[in-house]
N, C-alpha and C positions, 0 to 999 in steps of 0.2 A: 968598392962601389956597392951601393945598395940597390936592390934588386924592386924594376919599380911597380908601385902599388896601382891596381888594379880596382874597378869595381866590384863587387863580388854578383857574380848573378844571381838569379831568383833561388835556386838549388841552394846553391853555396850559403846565402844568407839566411835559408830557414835552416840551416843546420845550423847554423852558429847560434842561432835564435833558438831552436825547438829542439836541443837535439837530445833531449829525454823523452819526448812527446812521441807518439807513433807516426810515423813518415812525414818525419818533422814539419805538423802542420799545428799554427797556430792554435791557440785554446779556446773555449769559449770563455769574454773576458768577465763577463758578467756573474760568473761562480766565485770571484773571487774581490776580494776586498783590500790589498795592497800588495806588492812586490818587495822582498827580502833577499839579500846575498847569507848564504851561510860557508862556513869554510867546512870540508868535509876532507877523512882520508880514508883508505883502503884498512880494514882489517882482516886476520884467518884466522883462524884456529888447524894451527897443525897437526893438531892428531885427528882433528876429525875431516880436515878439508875443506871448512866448510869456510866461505869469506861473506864478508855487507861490510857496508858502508857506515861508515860513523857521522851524523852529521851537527851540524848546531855549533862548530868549532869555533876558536877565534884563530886570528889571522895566523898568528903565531905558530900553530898546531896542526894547519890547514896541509893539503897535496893538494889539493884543489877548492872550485868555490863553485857552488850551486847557486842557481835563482831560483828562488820560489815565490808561487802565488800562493796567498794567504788565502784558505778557502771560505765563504762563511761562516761554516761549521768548528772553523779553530784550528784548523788539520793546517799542512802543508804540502804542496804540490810541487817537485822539479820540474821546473820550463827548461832549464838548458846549463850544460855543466860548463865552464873557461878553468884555463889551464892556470889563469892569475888574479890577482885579485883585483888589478888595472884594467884586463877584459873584463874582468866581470863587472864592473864600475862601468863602463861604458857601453855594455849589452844590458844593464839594468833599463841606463836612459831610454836607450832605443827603443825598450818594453814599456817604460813608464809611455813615452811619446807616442807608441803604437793605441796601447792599451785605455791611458786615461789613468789609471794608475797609479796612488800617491808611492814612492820608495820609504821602505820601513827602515828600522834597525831589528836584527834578529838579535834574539841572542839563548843561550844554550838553552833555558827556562821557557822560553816559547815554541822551540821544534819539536813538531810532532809532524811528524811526514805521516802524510795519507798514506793508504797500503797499496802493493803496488796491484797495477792494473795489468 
């Protein structure tokens, strides 16, 4: 039996939505010029400890998949990370919907993630 689906409340939905963003609240949408999925995974370096994020993947190569706002300036923004690449397909819409937003195709040639804030 499957366990049954709920609405998700105001909380629960800007994390699913923002949950890169500081207390997970929406962006300003107007800094930015389109919405991109990119696949990202975990990297370290073991001898020194130190780990980031690799991102611009293809699906294939992906642990995870980030949304990003395309900023004016060319950069890229994480709005919110999904665990798949199905959420993430469907947390785009809801941003495109939200936002206005056309959906892009990223691809490894075009990420340049903004630094972080």
């Amino acid at each position: 039996m499957h366990a049954a689906l709920r609405p998700l409340d105001g909380a629960e939905r800007r994390a699913l939505l923002f949950n890169c963003l500081p207390d997970h609240a929406p962006p300003d949408w107007s800094h930015f010029t389109a919405l991109e999925i990119g696949g990202c995974h975990y990297r370290s370096d073991p001898d020194s400890g130190e780990s980031w994020i690799d991102g611009g993947l293809s699906d294939e190569e992906a642990e995870f998949w980030t949304i990003y706002g395309r900023l004016k300036d060319g950069l890229a923004e994480a709005i919110t990370d999904c665990a798949s690449r199905v959420l993430a397909e469907s947390v785009v819409a809801s941003l495109a919907s939200l936002s206005g937003l056309p959906i892009e195709r990223a691809t490894p040639a075009s990420f340049r993630p903004a630094p972080a804030q």
